[in-house]
PQR file of N, CA, C, O and H, with PARSE charges and radii, in Angstrom:
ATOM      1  N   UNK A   1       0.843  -1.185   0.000 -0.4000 1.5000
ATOM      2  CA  UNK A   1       0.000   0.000   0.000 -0.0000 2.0000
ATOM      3  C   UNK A   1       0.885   1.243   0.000  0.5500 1.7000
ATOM      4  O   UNK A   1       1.952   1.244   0.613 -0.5500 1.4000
ATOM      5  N   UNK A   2       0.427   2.351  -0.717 -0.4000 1.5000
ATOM      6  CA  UNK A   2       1.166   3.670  -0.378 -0.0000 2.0000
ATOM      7  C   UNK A   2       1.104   4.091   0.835  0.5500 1.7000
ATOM      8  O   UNK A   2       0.307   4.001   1.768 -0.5500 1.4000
ATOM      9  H   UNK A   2      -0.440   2.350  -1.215  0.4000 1.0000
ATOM     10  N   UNK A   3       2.444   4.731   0.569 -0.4000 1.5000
ATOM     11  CA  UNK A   3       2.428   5.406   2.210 -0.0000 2.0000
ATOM     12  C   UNK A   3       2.888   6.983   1.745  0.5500 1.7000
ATOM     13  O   UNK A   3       3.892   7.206   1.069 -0.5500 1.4000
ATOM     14  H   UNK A   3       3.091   4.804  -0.189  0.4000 1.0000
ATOM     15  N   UNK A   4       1.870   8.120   2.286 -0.4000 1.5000
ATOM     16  CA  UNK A   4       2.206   9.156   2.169 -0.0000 2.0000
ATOM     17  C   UNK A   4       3.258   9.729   1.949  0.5500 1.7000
ATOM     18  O   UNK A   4       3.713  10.461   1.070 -0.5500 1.4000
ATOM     19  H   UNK A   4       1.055   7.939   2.835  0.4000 1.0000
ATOM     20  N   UNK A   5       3.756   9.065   3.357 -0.4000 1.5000
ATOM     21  CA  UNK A   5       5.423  10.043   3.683 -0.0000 2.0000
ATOM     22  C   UNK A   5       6.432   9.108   2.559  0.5500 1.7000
ATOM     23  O   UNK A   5       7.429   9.805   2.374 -0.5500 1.4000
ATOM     24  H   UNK A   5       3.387   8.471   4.071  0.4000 1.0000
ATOM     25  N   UNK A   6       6.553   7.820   1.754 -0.4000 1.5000
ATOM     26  CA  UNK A   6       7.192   7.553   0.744 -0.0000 2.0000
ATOM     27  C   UNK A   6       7.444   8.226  -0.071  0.5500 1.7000
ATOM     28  O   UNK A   6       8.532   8.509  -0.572 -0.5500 1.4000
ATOM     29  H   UNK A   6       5.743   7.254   1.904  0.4000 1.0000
ATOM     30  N   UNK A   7       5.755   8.774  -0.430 -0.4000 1.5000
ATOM     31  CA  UNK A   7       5.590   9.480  -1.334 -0.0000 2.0000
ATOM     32  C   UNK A   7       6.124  10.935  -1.410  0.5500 1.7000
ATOM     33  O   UNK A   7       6.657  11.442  -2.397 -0.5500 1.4000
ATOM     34  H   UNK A   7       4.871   8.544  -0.023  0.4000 1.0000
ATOM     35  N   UNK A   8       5.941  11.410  -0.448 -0.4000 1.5000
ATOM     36  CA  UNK A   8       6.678  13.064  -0.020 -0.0000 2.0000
ATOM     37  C   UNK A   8       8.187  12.801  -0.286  0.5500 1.7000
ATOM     38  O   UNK A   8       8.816  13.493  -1.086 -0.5500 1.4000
ATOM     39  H   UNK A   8       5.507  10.998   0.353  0.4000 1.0000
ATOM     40  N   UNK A   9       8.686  11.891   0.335 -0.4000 1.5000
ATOM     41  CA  UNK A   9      10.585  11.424   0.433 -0.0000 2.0000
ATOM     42  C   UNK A   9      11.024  11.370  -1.416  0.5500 1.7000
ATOM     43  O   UNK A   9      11.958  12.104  -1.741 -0.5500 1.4000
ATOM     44  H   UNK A   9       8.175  11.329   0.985  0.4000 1.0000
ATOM     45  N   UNK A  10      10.588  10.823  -2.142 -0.4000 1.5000
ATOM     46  CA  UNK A  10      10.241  10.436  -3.204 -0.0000 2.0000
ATOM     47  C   UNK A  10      10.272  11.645  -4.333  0.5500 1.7000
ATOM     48  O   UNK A  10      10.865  11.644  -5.412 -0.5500 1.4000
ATOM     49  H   UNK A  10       9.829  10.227  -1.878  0.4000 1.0000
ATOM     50  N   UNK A  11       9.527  12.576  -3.804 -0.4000 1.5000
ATOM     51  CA  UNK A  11       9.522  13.427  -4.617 -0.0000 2.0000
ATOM     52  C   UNK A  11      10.673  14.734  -3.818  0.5500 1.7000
ATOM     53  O   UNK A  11      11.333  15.534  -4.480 -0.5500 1.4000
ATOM     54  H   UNK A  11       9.045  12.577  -2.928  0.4000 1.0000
ATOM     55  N   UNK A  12      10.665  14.668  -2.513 -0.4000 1.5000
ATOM     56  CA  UNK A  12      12.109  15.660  -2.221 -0.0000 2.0000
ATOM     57  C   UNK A  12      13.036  15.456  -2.611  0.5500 1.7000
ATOM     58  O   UNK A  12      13.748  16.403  -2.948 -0.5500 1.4000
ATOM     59  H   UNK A  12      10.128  14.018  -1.975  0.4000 1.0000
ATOM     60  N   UNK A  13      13.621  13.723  -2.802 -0.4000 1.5000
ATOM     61  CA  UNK A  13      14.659  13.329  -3.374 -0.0000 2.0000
ATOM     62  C   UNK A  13      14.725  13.729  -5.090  0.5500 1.7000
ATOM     63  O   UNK A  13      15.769  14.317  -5.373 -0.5500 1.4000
ATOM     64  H   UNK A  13      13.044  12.954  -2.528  0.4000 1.0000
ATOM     65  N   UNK A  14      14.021  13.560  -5.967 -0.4000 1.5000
ATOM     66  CA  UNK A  14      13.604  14.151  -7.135 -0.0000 2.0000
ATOM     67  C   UNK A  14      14.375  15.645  -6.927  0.5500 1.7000
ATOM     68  O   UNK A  14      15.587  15.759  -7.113 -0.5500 1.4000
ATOM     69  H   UNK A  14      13.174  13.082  -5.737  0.4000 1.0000
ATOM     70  N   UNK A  15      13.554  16.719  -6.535 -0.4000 1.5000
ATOM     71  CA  UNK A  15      13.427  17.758  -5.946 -0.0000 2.0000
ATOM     72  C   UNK A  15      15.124  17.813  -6.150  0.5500 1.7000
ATOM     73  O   UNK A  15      15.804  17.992  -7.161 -0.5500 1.4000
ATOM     74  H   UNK A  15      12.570  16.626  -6.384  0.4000 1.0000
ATOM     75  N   UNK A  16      15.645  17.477  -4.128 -0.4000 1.5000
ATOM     76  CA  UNK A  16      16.496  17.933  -3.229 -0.0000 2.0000
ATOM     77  C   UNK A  16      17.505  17.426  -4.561  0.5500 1.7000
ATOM     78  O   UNK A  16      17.812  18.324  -5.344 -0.5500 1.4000
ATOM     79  H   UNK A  16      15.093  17.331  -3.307  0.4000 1.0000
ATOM     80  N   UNK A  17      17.783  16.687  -4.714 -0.4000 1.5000
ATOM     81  CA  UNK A  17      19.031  15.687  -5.431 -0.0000 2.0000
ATOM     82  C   UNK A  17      19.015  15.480  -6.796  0.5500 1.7000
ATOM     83  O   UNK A  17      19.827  14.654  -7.213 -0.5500 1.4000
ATOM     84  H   UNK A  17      17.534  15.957  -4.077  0.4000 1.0000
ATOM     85  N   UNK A  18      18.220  16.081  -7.676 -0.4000 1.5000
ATOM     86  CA  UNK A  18      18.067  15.785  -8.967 -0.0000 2.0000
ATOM     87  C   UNK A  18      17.902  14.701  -9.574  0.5500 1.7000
ATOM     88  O   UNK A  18      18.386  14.544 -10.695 -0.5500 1.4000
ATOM     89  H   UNK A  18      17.561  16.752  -7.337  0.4000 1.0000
ATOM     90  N   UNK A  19      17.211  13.772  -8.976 -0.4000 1.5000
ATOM     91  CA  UNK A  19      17.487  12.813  -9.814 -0.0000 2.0000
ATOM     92  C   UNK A  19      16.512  12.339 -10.712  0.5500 1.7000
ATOM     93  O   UNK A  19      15.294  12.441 -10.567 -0.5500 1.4000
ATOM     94  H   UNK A  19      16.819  13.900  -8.065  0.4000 1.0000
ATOM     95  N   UNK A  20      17.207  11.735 -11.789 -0.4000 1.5000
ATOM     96  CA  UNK A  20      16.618  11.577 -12.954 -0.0000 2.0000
ATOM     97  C   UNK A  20      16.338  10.063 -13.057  0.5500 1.7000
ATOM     98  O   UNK A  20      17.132   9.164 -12.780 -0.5500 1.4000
ATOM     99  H   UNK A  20      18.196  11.652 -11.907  0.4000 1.0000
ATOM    100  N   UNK A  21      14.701   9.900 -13.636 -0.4000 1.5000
ATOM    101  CA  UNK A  21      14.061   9.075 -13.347 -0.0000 2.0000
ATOM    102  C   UNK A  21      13.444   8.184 -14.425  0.5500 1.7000
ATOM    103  O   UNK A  21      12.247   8.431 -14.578 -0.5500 1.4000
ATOM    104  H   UNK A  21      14.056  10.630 -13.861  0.4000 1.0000
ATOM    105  N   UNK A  22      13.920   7.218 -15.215 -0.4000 1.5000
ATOM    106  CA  UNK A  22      13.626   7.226 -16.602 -0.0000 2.0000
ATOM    107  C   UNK A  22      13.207   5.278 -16.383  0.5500 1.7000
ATOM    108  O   UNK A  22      13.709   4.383 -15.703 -0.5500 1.4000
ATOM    109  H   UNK A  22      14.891   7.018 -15.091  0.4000 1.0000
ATOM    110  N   UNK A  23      12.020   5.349 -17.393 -0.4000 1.5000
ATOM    111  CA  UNK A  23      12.031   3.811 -17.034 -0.0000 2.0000
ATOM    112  C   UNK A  23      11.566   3.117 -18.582  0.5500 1.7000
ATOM    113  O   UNK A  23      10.481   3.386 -19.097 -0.5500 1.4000
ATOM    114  H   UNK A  23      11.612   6.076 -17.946  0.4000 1.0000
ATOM    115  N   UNK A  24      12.542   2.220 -19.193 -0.4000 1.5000
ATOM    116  CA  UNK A  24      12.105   1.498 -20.865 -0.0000 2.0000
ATOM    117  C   UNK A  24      11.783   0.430 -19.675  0.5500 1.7000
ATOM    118  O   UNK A  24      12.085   0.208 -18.502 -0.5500 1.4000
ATOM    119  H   UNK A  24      13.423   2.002 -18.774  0.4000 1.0000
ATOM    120  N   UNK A  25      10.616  -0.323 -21.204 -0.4000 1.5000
ATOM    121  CA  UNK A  25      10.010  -1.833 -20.562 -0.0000 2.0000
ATOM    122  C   UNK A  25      10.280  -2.195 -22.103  0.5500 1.7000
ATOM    123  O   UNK A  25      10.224  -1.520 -23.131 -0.5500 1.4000
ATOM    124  H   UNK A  25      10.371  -0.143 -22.157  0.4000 1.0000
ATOM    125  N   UNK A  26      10.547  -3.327 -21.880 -0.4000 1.5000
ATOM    126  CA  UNK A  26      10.625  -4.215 -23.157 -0.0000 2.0000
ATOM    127  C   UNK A  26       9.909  -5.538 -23.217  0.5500 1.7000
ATOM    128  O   UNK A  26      10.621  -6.297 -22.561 -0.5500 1.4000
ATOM    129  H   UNK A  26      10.593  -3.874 -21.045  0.4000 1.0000
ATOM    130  N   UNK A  27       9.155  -6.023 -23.543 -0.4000 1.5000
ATOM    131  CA  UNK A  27       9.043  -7.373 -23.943 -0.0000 2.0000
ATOM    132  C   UNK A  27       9.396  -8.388 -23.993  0.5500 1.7000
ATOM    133  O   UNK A  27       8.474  -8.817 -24.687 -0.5500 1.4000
ATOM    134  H   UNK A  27       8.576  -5.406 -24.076  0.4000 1.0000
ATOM    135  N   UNK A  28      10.196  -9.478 -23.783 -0.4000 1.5000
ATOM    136  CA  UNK A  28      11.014 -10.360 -24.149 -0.0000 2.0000
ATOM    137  C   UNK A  28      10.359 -11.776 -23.599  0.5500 1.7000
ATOM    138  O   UNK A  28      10.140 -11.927 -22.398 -0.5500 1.4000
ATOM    139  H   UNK A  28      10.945  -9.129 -23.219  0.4000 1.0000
ATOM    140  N   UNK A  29      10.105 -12.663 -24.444 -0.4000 1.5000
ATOM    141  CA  UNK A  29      10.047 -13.893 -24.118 -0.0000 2.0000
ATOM    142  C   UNK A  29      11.117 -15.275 -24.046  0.5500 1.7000
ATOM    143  O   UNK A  29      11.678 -15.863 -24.969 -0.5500 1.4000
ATOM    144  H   UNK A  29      10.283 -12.540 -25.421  0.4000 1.0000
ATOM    145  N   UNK A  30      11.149 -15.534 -22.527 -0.4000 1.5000
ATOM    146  CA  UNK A  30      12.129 -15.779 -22.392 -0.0000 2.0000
ATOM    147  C   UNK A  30      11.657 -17.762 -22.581  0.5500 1.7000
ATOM    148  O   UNK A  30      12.340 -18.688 -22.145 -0.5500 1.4000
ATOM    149  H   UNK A  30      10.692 -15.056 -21.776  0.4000 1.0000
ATOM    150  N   UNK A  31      10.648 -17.855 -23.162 -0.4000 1.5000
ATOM    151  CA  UNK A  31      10.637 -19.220 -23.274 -0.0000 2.0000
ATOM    152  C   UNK A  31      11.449 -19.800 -23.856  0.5500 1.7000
ATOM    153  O   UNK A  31      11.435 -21.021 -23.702 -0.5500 1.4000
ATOM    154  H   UNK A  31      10.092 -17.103 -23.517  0.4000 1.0000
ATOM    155  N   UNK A  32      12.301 -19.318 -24.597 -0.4000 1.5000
ATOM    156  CA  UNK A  32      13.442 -20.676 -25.341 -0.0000 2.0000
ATOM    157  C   UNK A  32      14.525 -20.528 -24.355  0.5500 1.7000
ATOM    158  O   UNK A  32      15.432 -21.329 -24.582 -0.5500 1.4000
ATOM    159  H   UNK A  32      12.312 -18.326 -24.722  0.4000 1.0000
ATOM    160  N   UNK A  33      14.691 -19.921 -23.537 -0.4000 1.5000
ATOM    161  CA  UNK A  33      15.913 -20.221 -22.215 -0.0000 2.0000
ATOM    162  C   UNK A  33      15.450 -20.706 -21.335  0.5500 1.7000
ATOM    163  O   UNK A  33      15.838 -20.338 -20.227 -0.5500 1.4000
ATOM    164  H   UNK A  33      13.954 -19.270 -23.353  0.4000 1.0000
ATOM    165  N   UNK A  34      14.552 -21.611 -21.422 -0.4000 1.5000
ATOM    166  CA  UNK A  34      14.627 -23.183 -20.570 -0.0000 2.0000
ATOM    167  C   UNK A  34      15.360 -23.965 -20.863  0.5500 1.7000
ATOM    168  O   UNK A  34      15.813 -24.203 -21.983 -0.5500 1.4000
ATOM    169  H   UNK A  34      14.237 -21.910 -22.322  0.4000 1.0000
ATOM    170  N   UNK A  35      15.652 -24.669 -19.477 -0.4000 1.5000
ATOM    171  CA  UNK A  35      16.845 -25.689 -19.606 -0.0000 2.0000
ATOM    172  C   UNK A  35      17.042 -26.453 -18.279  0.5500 1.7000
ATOM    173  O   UNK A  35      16.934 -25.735 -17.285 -0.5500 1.4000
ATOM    174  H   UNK A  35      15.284 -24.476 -18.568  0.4000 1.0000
ATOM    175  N   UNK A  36      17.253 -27.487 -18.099 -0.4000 1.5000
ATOM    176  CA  UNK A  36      16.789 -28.313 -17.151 -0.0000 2.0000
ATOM    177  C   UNK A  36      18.538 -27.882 -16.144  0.5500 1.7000
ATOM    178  O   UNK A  36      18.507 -27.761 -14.919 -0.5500 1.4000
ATOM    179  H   UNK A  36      17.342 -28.070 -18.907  0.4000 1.0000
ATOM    180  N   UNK A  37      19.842 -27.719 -16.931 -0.4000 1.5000
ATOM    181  CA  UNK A  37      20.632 -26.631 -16.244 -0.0000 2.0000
ATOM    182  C   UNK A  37      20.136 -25.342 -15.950  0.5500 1.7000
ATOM    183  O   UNK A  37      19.579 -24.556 -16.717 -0.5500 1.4000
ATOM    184  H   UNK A  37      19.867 -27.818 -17.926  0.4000 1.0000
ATOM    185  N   UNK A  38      20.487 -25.176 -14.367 -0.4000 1.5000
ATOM    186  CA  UNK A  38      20.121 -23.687 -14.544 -0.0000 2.0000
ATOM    187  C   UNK A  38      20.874 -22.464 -14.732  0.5500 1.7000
ATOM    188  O   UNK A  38      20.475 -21.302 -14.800 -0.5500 1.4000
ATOM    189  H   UNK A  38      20.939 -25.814 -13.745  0.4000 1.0000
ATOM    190  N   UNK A  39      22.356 -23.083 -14.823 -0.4000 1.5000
ATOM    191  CA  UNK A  39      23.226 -22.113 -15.266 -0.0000 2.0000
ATOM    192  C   UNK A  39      23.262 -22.367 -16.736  0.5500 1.7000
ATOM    193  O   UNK A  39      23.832 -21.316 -17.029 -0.5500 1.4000
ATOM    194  H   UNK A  39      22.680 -24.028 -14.768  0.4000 1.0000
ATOM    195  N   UNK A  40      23.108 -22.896 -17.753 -0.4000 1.5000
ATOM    196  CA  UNK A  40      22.853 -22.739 -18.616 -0.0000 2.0000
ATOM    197  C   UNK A  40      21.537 -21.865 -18.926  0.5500 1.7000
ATOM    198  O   UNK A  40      21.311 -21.138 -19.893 -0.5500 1.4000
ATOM    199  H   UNK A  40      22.645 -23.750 -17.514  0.4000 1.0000
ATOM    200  N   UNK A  41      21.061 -22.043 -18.257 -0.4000 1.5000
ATOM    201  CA  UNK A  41      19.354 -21.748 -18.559 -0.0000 2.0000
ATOM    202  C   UNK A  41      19.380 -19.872 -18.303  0.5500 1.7000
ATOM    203  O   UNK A  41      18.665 -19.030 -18.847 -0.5500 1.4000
ATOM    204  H   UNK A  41      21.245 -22.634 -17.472  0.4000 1.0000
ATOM    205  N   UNK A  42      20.577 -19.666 -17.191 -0.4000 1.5000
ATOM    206  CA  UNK A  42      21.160 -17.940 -17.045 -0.0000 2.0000
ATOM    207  C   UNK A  42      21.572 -17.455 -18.157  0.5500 1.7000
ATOM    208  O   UNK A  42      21.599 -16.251 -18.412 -0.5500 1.4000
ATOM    209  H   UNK A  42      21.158 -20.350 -16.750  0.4000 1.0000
ATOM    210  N   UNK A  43      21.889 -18.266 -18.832 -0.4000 1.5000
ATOM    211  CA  UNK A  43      23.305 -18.007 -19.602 -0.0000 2.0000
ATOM    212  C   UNK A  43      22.382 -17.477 -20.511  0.5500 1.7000
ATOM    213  O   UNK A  43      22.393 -16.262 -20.712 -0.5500 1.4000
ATOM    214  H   UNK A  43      21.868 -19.244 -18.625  0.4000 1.0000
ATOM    215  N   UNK A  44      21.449 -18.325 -21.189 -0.4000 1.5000
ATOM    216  CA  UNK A  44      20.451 -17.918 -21.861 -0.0000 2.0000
ATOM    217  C   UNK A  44      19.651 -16.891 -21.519  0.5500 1.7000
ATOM    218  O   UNK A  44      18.821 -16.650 -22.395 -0.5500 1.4000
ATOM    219  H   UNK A  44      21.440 -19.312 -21.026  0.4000 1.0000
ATOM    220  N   UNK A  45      19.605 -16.348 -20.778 -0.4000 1.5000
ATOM    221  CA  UNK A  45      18.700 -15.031 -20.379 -0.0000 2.0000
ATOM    222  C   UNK A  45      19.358 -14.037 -20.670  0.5500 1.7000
ATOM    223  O   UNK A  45      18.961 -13.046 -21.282 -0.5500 1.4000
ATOM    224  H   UNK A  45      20.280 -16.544 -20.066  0.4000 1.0000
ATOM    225  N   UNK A  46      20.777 -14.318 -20.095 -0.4000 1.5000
ATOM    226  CA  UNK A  46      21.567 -13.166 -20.183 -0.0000 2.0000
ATOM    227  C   UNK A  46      21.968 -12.503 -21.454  0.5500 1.7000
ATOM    228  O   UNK A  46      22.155 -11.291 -21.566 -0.5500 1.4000
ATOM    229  H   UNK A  46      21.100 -15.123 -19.597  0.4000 1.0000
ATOM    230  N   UNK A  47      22.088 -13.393 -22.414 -0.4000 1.5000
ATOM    231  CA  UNK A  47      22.538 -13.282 -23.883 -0.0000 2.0000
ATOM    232  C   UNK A  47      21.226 -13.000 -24.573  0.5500 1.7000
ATOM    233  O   UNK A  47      21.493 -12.162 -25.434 -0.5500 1.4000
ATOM    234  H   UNK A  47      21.936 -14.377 -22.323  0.4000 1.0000
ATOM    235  N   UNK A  48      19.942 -13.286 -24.618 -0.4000 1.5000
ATOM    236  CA  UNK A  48      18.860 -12.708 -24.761 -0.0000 2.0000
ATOM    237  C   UNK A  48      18.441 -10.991 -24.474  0.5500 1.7000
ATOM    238  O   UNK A  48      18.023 -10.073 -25.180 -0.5500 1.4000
ATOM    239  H   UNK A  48      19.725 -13.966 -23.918  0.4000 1.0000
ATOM    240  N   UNK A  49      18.776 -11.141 -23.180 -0.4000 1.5000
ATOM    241  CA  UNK A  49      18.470  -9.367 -23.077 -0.0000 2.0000
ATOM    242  C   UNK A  49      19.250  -8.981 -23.553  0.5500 1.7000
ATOM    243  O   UNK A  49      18.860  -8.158 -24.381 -0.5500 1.4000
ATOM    244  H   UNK A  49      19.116 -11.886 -22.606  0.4000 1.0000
ATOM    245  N   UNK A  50      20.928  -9.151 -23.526 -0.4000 1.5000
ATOM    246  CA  UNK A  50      21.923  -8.506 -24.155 -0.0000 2.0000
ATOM    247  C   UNK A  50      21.849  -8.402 -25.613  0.5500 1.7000
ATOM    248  O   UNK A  50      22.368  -7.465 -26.220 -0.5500 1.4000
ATOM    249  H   UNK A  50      21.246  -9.819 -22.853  0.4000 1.0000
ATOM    250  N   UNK A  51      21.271  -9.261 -26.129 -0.4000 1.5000
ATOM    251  CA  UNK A  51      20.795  -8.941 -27.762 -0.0000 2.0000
ATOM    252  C   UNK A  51      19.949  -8.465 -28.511  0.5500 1.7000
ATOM    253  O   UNK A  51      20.048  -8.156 -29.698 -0.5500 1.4000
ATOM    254  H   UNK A  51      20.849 -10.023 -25.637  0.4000 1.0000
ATOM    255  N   UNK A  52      18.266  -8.336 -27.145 -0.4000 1.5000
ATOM    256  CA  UNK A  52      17.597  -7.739 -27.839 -0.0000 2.0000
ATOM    257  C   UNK A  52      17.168  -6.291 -26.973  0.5500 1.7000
ATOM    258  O   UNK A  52      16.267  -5.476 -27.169 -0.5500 1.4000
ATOM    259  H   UNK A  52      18.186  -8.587 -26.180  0.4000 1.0000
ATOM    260  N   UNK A  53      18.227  -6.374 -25.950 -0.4000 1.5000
ATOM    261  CA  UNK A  53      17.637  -4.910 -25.082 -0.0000 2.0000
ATOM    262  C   UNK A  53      19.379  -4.063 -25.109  0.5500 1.7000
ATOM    263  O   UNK A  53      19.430  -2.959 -24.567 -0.5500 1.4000
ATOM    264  H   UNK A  53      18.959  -7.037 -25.790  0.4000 1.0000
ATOM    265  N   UNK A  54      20.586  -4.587 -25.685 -0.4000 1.5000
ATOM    266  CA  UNK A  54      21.810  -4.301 -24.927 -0.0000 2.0000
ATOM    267  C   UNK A  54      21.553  -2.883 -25.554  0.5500 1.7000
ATOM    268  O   UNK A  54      22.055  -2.126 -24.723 -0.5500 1.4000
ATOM    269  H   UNK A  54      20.544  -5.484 -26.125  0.4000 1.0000
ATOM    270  N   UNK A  55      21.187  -2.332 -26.284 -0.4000 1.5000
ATOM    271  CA  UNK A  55      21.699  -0.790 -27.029 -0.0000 2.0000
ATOM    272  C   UNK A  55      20.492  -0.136 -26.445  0.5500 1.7000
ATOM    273  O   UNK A  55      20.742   1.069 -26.467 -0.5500 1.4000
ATOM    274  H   UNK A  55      20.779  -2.947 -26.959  0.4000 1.0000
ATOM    275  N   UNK A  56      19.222  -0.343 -25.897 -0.4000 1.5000
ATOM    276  CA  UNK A  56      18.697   0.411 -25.227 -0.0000 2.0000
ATOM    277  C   UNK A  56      19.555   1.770 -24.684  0.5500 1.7000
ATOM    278  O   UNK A  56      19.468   2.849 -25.270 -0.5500 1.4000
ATOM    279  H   UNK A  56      19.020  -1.322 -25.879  0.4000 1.0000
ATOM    280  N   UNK A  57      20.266   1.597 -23.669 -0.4000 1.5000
ATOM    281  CA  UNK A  57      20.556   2.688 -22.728 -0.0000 2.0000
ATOM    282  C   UNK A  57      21.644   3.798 -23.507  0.5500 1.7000
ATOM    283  O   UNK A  57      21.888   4.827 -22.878 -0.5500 1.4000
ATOM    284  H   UNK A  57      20.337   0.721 -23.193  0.4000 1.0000
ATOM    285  N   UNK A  58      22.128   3.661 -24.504 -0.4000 1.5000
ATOM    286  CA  UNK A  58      22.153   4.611 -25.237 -0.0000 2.0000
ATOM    287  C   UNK A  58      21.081   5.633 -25.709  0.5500 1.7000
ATOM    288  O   UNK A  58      21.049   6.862 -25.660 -0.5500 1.4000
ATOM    289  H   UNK A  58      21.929   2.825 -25.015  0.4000 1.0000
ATOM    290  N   UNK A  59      19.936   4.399 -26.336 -0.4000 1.5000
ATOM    291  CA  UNK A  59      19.093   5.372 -27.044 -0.0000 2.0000
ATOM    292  C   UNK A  59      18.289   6.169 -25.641  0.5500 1.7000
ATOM    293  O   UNK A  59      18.032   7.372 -25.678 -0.5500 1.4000
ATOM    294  H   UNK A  59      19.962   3.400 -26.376  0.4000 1.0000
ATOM    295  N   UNK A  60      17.928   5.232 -24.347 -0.4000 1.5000
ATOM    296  CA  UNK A  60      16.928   6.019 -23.739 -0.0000 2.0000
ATOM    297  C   UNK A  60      17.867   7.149 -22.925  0.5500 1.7000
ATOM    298  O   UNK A  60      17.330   8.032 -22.257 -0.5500 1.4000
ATOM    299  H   UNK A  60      18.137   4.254 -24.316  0.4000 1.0000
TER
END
């Protein structure tokens, strides 16, 4: 649940400290990085976002 005073802190910090607040969502289905390894099965996630999200943070 919200809590007021989060909300006040939240936006002083904004405010007090500048900070910049930016949020991409992407899509990605991660069904073909199943794998009964689960470090394989990382490995696959990892190389997934890195290929279809890695140049994001340039553009945003």
């Amino acid at each position: 649940m919200l809590n007021v005073y989060n909300i006040l802190e939240t936006i002083r910090m904004i405010q007090d400290e500048c900070l910049d607040i930016r949020t991409i969502t992407m899509g990605i289905s991660l069904l073909d990085c199943i794998d009964t390894d689960i470090d394989r099965a990382c490995e696959k996630v990892y190389n997934k976002i890195v290929s279809k999200a890695g140049k994001l943070v340039p553009v945003g």
